[in-house]
C-alpha positions as CSV (number, residue, x, y, z in Angstrom):
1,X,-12.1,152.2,-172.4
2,X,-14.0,154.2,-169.9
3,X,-11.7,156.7,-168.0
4,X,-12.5,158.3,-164.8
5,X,-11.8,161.9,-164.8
6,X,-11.2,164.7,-161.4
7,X,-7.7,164.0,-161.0
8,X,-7.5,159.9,-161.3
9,X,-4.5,159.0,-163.2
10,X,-4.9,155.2,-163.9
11,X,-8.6,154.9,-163.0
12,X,-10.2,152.7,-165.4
13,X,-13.7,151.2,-164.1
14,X,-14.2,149.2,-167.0
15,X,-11.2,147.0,-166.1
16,X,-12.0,147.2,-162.8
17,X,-8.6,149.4,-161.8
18,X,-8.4,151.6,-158.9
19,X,-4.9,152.3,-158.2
20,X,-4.1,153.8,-155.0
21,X,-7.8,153.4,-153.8
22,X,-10.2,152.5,-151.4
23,X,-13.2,150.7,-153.0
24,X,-16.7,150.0,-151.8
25,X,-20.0,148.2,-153.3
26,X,-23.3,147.5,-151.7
27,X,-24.4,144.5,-149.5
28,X,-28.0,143.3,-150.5
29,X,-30.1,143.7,-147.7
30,X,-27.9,145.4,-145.3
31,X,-26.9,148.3,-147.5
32,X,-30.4,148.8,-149.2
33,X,-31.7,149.1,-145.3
34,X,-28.4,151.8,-144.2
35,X,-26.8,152.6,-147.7
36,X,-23.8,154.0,-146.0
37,X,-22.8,150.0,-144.8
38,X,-21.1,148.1,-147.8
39,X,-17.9,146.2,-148.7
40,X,-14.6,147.7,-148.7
41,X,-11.6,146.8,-150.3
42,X,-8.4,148.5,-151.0
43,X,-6.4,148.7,-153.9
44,X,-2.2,147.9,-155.3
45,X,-0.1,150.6,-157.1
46,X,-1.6,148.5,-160.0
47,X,-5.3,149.2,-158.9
48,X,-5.6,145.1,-158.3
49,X,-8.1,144.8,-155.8
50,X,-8.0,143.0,-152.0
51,X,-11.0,142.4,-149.8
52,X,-11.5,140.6,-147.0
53,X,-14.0,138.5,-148.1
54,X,-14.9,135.7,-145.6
55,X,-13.3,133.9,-142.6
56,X,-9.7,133.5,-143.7
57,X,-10.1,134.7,-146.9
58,X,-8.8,137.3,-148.8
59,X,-9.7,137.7,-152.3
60,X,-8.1,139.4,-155.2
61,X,-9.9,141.2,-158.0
62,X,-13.1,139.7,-157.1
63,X,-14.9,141.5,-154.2
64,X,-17.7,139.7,-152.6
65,X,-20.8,141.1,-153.1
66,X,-19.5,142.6,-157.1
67,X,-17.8,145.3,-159.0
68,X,-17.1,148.8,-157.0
69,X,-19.4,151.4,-157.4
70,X,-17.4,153.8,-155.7
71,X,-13.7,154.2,-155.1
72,X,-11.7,156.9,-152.8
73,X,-8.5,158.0,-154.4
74,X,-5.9,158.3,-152.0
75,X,-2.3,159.9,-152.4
76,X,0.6,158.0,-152.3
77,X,3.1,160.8,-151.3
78,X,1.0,160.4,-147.9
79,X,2.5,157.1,-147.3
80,X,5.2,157.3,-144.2
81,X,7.2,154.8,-144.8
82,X,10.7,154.8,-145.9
83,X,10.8,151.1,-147.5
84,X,10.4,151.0,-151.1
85,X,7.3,149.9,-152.5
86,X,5.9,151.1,-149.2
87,X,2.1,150.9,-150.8
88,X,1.6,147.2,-151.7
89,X,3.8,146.2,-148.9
90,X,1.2,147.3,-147.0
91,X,-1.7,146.1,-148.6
92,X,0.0,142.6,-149.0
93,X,1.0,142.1,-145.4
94,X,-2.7,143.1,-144.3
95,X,-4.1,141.1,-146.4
96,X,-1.5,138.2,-145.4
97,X,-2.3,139.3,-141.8
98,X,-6.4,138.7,-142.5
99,X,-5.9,135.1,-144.4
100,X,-5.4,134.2,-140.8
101,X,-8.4,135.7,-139.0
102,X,-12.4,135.0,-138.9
103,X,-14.3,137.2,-140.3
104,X,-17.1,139.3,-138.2
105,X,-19.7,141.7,-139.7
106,X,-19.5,143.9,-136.5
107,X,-15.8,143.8,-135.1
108,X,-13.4,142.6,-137.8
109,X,-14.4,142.7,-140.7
110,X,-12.8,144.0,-144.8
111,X,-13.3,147.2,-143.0
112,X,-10.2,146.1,-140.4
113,X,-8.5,145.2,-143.4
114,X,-8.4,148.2,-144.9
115,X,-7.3,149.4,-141.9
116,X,-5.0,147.9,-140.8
117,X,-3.2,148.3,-144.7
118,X,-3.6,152.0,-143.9
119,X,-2.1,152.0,-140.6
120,X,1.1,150.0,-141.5
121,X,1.6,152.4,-144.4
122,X,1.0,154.9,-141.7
123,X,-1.2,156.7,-144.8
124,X,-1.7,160.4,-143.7
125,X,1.2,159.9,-140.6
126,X,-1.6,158.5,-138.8
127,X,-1.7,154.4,-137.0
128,X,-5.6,155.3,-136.0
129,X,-7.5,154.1,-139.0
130,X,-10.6,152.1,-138.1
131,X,-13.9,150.8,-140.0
132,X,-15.8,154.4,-138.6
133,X,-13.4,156.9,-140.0
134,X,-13.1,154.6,-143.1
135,X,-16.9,154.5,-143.4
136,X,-17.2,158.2,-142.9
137,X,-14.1,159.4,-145.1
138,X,-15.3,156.8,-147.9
139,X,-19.2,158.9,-147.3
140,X,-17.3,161.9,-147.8
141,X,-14.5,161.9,-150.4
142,X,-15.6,158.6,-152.5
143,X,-17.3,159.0,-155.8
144,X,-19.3,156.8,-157.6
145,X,-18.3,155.1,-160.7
146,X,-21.0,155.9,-162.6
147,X,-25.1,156.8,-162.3
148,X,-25.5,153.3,-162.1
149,X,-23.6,152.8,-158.8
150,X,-25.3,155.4,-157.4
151,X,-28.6,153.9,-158.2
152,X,-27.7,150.8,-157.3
153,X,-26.7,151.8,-153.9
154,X,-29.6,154.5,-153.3
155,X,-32.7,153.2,-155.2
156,X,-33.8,150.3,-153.0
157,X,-33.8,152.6,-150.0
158,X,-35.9,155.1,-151.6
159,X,-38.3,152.7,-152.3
160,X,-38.0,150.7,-148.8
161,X,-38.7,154.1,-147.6
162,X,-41.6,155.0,-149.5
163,X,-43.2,151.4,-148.8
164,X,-42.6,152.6,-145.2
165,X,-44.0,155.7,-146.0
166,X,-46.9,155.0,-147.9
167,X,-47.9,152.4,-145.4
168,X,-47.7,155.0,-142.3
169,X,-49.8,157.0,-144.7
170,X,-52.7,154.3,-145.4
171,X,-52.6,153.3,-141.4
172,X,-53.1,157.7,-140.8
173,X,-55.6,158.6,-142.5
174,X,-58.2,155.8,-142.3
């Protein structure tokens, strides 16, 4: 069993557990063009995973587009909330609150989801989360799971940009 060290308790990639975390993989096509867009999901006490995965539809353990290949640990003792189980509460009633709602790549989206879990858990004493400062915290405090999600998210832009590159080239020189 593969355990993830720097400080996460519980992490086990293997299994697919992330508890306390915000997970992400890669879109094909959309991430290999902007590797910074992918799909987000967030994760139970138990590291079970929920995504908002497709109009009215949210799906557990089985992200849409595969496996994480990165996760952002997150600290429960930042939850403000004085119910009990304050946490899953969350992330159920989100994800209770998105079985109801179409999905839309630009505006609402597993982004929203996350969220909105993070706002009613009022993670951080903050009700402001939204997909930017989820997409730029994840770009900032995420870590891959292994080499492989790392190449899996970077390598096709590398080479879309060296097509791109060497074909600029080629049409320069002649």
């Amino acid at each position: 069993m593969k355990q993830l060290n720097g400080g996460g308790a519980g992490l086990d990639a293997e299994r697919g557990r992330f508890p306390y975390c915000v997970v992400w993989t890669p879109i094909p096509v959309l991430t290999w063009l902007f590797p910074i867009i992918g799909h987000m999901g967030i994760c139970t006490s138990t590291g079970v995973i929920r995504d908002f995965a497709g109009p009215y539809f949210v799906s557990e353990d089985n992200m849409a587009f595969g496996k994480p290949v990165k996760y952002w640990k997150l600290d429960p003792s930042k939850v403000y909330s004085s119910s009990p189980n304050a946490w899953d509460t969350a992330v159920h009633d989100a994800s209770e609150e998105y079985k109801h709602r179409m999905h839309n790549l630009c505006c609402d989206n597993c982004h929203s989801h996350v969220a909105l879990a993070l706002n009613l858990m009022r993670y951080d004493n903050s009700s402001s989360w939204n997909m930017v400062k989820l997409c730029f915290f994840s770009l900032l405090y995420g870590k891959y799971v292994s080499v492989g999600g790392f190449v899996k998210t970077w390598l096709p832009f590398v080479l879309f940009l060296g097509v791109i590159l060497t074909v600029v080239l080629t049409l320069h020189l002649r």
